[in-house]
Kinemage of the C-alpha trace (Angstrom):
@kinemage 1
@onewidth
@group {chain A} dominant
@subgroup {mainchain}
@vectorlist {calphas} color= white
{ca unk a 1} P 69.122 -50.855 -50.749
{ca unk a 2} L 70.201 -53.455 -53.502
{ca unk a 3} L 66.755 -54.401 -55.025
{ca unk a 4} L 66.760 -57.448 -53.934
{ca unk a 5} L 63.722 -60.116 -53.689
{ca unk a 6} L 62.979 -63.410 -53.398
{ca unk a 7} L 62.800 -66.429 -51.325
{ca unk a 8} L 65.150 -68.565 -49.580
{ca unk a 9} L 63.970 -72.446 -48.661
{ca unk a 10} L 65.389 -73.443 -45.370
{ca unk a 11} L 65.461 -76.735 -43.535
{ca unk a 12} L 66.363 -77.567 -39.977
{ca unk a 13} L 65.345 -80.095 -37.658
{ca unk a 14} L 63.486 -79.507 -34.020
{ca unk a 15} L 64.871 -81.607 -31.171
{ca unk a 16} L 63.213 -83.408 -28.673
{ca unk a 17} L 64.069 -80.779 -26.661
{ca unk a 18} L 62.634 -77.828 -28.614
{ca unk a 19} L 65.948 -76.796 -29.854
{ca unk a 20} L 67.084 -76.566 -33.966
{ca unk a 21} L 69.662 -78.246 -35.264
{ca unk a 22} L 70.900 -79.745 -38.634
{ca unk a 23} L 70.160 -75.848 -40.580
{ca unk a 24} L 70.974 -75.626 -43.777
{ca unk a 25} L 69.641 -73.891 -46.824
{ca unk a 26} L 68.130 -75.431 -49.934
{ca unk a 27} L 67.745 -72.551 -52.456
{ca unk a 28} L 69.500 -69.321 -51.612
{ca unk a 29} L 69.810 -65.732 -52.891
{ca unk a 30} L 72.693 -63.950 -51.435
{ca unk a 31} L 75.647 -65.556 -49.112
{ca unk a 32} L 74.326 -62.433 -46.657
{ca unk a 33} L 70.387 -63.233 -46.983
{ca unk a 34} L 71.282 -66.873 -46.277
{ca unk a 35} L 72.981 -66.152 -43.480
{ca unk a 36} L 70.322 -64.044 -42.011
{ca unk a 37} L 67.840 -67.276 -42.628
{ca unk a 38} L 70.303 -69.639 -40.699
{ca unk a 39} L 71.389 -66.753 -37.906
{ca unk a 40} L 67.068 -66.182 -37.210
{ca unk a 41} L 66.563 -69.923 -36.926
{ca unk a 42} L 69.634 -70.480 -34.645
{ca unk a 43} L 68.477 -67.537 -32.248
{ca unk a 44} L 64.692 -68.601 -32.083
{ca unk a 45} L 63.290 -69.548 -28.759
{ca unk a 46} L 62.866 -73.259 -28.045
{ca unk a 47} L 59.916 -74.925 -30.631
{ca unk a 48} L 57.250 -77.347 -28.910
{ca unk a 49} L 58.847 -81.158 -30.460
{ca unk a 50} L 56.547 -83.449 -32.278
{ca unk a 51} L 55.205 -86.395 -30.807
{ca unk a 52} L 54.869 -89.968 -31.477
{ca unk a 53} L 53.053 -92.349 -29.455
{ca unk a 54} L 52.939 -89.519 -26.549
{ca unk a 55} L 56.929 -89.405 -26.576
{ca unk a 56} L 58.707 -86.316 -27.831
{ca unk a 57} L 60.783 -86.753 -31.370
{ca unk a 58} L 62.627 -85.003 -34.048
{ca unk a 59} L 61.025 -83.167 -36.847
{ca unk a 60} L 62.353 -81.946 -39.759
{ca unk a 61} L 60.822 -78.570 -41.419
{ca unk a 62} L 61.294 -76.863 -44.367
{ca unk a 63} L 60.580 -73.534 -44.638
{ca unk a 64} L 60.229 -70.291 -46.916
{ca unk a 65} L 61.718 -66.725 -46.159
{ca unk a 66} L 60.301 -64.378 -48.366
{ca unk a 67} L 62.293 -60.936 -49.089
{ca unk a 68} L 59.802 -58.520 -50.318
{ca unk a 69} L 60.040 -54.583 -51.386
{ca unk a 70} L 58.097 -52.368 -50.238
{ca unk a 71} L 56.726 -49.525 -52.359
């Protein structure tokens, strides 16, 4: 509806657990895109965690959301 594009650069951190934390946004477009990032990552089912040494840790990710038109 506005014409807008672009992407938005994300970061959060996966628990041992699975869950996110720690969300925040690095390079934004719009206060409402941004908060669309952060509201998708909070409502996402549980990730697998990263392991060290065969013992579940955190991991960090950053990650780009790309808002593209379509023709």
């Amino acid at each position: 509806k506005d014409s807008i594009a672009g992407k938005v650069i994300i970061r959060f951190a996966v628990q041992p657990d699975g869950s996110t934390s720690d969300i925040g946004i690095i390079r934004g477009l719009r206060q409402d895109l941004n908060q669309e990032c952060i509201k998708v990552i909070t409502e996402m089912p549980k990730w697998k965690p990263g392991k060290q040494r065969g013992s579940a840790v955190r991991v960090r990710f950053t990650l780009p959301v790309v808002f593209r038109l379509q023709n």
